[in-house]
MARBA-3410 file (N, C-alpha, C, O; in Angstrom, 1 decimal):
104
-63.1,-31.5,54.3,-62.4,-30.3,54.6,-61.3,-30.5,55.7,-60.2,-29.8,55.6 ~ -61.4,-31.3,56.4,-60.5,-31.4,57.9,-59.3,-32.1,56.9,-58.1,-31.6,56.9 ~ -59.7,-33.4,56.0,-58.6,-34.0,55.7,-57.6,-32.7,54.9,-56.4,-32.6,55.1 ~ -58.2,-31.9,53.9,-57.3,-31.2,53.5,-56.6,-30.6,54.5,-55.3,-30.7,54.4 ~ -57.1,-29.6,55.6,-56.5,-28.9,56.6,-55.4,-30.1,57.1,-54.3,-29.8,56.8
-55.5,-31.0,57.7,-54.7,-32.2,57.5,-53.6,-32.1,56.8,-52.5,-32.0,57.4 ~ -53.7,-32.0,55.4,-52.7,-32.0,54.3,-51.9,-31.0,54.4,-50.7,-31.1,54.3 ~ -52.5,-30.0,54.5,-51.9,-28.4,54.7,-50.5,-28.6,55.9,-49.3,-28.3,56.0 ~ -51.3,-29.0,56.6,-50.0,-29.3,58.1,-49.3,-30.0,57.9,-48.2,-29.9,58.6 ~ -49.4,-31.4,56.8,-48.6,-31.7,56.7,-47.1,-31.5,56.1,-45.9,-31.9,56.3
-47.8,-30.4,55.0,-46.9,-29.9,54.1,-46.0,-29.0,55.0,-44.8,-28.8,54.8 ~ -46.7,-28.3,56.2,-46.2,-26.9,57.3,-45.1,-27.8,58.0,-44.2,-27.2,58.6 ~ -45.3,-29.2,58.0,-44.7,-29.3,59.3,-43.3,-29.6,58.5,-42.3,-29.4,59.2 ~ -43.1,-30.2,56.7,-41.8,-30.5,55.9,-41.0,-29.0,56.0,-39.8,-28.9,56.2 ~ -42.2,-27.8,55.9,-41.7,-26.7,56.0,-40.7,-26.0,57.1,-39.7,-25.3,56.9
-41.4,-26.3,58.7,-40.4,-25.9,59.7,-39.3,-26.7,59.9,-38.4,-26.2,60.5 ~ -39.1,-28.1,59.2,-38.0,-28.8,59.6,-37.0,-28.3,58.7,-35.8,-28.3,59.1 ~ -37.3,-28.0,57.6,-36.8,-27.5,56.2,-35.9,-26.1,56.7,-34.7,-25.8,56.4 ~ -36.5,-25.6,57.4,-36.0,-24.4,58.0,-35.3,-24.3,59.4,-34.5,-23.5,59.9 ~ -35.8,-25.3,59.7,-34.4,-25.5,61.2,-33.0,-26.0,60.2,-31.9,-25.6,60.2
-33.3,-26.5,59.8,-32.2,-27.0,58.5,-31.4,-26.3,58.0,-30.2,-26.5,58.1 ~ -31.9,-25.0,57.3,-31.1,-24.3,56.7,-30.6,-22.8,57.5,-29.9,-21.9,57.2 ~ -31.4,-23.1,58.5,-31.2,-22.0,59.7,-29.7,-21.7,60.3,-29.2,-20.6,60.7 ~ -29.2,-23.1,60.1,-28.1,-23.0,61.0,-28.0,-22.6,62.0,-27.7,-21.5,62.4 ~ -28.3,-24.1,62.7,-28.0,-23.6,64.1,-29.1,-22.5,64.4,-28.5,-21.9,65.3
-30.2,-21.9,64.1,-30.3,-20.6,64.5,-29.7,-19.2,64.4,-30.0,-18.1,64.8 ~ -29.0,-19.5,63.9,-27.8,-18.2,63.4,-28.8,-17.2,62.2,-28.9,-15.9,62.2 ~ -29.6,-18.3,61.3,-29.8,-17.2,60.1,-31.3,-17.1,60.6,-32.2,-17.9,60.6 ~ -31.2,-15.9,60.9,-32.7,-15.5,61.4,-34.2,-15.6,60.4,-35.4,-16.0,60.6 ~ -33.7,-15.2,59.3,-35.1,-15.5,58.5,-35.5,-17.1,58.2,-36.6,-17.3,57.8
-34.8,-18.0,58.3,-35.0,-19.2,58.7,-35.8,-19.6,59.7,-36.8,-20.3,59.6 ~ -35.0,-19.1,61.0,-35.7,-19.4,61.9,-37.2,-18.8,61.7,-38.2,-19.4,61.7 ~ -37.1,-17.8,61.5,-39.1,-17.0,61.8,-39.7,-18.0,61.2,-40.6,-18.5,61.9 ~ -39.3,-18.6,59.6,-39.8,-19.0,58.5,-40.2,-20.6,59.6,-41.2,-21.3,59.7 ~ -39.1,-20.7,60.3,-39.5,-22.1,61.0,-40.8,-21.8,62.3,-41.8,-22.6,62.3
-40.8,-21.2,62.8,-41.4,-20.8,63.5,-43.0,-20.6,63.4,-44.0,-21.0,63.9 ~ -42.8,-19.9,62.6,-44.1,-19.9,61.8,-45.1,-21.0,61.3,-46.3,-21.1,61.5 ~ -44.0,-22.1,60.3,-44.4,-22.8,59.9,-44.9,-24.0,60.8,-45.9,-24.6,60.5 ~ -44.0,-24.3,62.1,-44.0,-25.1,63.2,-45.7,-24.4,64.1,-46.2,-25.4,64.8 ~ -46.4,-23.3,64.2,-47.3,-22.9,64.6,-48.1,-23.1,64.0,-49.2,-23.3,64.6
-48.2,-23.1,62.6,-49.0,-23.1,61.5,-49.7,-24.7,61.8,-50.9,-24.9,62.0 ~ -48.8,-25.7,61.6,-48.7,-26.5,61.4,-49.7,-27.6,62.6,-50.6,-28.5,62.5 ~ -49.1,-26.9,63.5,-49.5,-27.8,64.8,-51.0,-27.0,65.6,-51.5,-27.4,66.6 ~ -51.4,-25.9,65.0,-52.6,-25.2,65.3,-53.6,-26.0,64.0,-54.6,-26.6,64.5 ~ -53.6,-26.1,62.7,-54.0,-26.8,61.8,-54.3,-28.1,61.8,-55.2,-28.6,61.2
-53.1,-28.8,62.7,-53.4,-30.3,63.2,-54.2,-30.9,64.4,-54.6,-32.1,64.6 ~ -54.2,-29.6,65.4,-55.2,-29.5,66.1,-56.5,-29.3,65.7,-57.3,-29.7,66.5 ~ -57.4,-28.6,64.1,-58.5,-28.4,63.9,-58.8,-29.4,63.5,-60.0,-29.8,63.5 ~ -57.6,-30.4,62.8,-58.3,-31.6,62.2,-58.8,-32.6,62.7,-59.6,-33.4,62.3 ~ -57.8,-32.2,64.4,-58.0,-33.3,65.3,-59.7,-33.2,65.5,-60.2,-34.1,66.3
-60.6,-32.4,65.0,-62.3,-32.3,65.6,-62.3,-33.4,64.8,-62.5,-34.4,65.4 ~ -62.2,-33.5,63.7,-62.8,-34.6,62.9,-62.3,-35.9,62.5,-63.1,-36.7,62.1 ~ -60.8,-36.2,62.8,-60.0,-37.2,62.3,-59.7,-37.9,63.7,-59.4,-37.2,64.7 ~ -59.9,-39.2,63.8,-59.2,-39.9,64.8,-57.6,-39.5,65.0,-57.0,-39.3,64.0 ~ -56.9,-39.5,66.5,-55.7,-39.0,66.3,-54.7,-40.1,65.7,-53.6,-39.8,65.1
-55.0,-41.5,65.8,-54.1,-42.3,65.6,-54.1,-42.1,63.5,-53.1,-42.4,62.8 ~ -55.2,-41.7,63.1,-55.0,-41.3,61.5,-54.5,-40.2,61.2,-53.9,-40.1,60.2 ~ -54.7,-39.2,62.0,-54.3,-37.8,61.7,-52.8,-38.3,62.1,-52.2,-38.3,61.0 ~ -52.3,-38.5,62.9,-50.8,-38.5,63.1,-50.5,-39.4,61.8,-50.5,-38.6,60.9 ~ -50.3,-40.4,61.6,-50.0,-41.1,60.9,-50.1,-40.2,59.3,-49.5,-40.4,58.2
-50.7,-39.6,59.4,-51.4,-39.1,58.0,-50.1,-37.8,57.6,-49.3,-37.8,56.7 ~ -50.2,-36.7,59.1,-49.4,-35.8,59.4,-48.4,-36.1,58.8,-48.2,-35.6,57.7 ~ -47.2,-37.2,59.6,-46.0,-37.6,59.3,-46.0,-38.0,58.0,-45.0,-37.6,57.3 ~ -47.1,-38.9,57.2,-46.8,-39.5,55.9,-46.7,-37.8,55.2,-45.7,-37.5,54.5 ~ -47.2,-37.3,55.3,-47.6,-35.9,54.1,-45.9,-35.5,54.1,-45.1,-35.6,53.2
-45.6,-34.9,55.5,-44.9,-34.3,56.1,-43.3,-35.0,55.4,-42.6,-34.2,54.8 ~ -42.9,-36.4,55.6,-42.0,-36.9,55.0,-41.7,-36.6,53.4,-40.8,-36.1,52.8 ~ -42.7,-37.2,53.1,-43.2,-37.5,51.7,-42.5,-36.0,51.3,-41.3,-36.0,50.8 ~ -43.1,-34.9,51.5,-43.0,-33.2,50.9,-41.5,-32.6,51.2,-40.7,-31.9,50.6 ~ -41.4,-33.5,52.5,-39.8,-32.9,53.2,-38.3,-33.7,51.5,-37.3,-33.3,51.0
-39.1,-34.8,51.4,-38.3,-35.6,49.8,-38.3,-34.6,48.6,-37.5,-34.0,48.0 ~ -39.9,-34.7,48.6,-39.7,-33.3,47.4,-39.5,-31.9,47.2,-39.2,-31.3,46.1 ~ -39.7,-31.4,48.5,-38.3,-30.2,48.9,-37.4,-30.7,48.4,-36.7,-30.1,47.5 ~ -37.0,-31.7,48.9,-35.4,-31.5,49.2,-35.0,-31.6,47.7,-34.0,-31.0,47.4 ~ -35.7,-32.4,46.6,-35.5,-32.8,45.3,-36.0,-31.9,44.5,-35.7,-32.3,43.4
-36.5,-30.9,44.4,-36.6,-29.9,43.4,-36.2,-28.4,44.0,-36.1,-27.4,43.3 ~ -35.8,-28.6,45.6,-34.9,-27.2,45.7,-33.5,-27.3,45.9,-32.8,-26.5,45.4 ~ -33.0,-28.2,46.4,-31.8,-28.7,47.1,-31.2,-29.6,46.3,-30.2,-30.2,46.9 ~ -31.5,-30.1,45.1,-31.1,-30.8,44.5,-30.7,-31.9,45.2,-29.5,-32.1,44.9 ~ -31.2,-32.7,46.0,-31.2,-33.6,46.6,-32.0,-35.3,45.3,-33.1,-35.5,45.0
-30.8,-36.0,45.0,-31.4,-37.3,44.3,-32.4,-38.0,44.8,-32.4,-38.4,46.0 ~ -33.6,-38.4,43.9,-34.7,-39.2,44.3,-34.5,-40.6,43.4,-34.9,-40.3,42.3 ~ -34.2,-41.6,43.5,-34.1,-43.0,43.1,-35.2,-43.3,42.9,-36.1,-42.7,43.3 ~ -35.5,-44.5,42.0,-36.6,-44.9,41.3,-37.9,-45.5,42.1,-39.1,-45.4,41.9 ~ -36.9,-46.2,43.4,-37.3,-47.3,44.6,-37.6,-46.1,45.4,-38.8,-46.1,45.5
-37.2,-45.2,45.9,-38.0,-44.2,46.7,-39.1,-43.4,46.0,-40.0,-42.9,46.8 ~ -39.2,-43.2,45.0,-40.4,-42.6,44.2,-41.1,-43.3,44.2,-42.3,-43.0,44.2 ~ -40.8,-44.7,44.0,-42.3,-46.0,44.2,-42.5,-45.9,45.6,-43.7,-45.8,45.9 ~ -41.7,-46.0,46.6,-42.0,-45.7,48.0,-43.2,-44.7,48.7,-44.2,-44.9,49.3 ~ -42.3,-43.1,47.9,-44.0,-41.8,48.1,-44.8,-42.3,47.5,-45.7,-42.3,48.3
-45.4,-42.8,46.4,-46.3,-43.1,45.7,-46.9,-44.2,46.5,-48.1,-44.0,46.4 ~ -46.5,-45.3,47.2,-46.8,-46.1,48.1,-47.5,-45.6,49.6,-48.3,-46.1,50.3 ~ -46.8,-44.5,49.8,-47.5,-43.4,51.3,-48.5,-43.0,50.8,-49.5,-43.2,51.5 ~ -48.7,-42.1,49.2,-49.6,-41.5,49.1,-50.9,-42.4,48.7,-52.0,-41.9,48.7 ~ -50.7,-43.4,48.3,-51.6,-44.2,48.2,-52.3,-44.8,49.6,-53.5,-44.9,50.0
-51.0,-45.1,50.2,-51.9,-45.2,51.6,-52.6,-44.5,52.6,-53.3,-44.9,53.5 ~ -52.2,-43.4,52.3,-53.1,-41.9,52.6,-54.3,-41.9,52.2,-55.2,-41.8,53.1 ~ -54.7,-42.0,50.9,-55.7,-42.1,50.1,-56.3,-43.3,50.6,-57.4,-43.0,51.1 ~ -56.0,-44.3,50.6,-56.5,-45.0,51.3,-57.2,-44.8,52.9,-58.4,-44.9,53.1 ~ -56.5,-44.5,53.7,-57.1,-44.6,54.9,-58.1,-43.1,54.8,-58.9,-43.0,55.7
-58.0,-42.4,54.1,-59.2,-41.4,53.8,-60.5,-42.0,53.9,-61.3,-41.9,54.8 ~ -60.4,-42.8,52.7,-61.7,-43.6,51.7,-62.4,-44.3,52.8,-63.6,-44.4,52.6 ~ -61.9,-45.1,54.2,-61.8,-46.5,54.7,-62.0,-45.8,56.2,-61.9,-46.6,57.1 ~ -62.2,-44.7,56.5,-62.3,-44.2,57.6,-63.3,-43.4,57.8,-63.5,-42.9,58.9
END
């Protein structure tokens, strides 16, 4: 359960950056809250996993999710290009994700 709560934050934290992003500057307010939110969400959920996950895995884990989701945001909203060699790339994170689950 923790690793999914894990996962969840990871996805919250592609979300607040996603939204300082489109916030501008802070100017567009429903961005910001949307960031805000997601930035609380995120780092309160990363804290519950911390009961059960070592921090040096949870972080590492955090950022892999977090990256990884912030790409496929960007590539199925923003029309942002994903190349063949970066899609073997996430598939290489998320395997090493899965990996240090299994091995820990």
């Amino acid at each position: 359960m923790y690793w999914f709560i894990l996962f969840i934050a990871g996805v919250l934290e592609a979300g607040w950056l996603v939204s300082i992003q489109k916030s501008e500057s802070f100017t567009n307010i429903p961005y910001v809250i949307c960031g805000v939110l997601s930035m609380t969400l995120s780092l309160v959920l990363f804290s519950i996993a911390l009961k059960e996950i070592p921090i040096n895995l949870a972080y590492l884990v955090w950022l892999a999710v977090g990256a990884s989701a912030i790409s496929i945001i960007n590539h199925y909203f923003f029309n942002q290009a994903l190349s063949v060699p970066q899609i073997i790339c996430l598939c290489l994170i998320f395997i090493g994700v899965v990996g240090l689950k299994l091995f820990s």
